[in-house]
matplotlib code that plots the C-alpha trace (Angstrom):
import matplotlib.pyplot as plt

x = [85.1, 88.4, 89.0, 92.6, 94.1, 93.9, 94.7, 92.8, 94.2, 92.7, 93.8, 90.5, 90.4, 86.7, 85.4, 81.9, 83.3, 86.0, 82.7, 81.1, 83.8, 84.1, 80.4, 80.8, 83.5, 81.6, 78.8, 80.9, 82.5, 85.9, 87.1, 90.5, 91.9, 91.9, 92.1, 93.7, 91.6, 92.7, 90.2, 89.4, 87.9, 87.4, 88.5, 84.6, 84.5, 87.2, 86.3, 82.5, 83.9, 86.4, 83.6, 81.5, 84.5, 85.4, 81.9, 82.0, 85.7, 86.8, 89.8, 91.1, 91.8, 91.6, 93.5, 92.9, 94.5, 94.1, 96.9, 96.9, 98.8, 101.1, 99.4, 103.4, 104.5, 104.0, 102.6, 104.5, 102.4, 104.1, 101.6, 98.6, 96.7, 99.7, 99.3, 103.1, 106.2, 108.1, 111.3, 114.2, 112.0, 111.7, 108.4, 109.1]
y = [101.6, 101.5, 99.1, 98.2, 96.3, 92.9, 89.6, 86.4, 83.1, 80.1, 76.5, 74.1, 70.7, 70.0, 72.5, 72.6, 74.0, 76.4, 77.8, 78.1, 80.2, 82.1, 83.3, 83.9, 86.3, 87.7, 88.2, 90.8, 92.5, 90.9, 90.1, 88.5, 86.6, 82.4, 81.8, 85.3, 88.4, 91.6, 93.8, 96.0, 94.8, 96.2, 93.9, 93.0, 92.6, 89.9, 88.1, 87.1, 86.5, 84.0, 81.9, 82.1, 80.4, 78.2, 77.0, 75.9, 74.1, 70.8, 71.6, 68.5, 69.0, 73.1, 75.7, 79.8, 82.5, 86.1, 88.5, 91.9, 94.3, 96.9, 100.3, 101.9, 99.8, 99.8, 97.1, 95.7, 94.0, 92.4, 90.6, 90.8, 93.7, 96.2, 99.4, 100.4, 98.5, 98.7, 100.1, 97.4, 94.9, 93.2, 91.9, 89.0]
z = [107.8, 106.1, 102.8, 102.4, 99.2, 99.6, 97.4, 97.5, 95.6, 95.7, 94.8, 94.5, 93.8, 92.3, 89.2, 90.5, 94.1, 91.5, 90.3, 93.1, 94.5, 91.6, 92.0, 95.2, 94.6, 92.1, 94.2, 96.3, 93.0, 93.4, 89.6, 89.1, 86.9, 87.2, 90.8, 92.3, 93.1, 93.9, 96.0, 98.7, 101.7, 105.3, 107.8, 108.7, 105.0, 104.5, 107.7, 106.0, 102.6, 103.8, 105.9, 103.1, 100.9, 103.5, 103.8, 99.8, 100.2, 101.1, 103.4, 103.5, 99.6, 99.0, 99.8, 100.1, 101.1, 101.8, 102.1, 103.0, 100.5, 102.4, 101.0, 102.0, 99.2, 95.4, 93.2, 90.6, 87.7, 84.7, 81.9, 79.7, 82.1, 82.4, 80.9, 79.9, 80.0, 83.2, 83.1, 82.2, 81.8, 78.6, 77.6, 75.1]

ax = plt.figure().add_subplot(projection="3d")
ax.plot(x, y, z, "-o")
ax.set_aspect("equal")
plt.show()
């Protein structure tokens, strides 16, 4: 089954439920940082770790999101994880 790049942010209103979906997450290998995660998930894949998320949120008060990353494209990262400096960009 094919795993494409995907990103998965979360807004949650409760810490205990945050937690909870952090384990969760962690539970299938997806580390991130705060409340975004960038992984790679099969379709099949995505579809049971977003009931399993949903199942822990209020949605009345919580919000998440998965978002598929176009693999044609390339990702630009700026911050504390990047390896080099992009070009033109200044870093202060």
């Amino acid at each position: 089954m094919r795993k494409r790049p995907a990103i998965i942010a979360y807004d949650i209103s409760k810490n205990k439920t945050r937690r909870q979906v952090h384990r969760t997450l962690q539970a299938w290998r997806i580390e991130g940082q705060k409340s975004v995660a960038e992984c790679l998930l099969s379709t099949p894949e995505a579809e049971e770790l977003c009931l399993q998320l949903v199942e822990l949120m209020n949605l009345h008060t919580d919000r998440l999101a998965l978002v598929w990353l176009d693999t044609g494209r390339t990702v630009t990262r700026w911050g504390k994880g990047l390896r080099q400096k992009p070009k033109g960009v200044s870093l202060h």
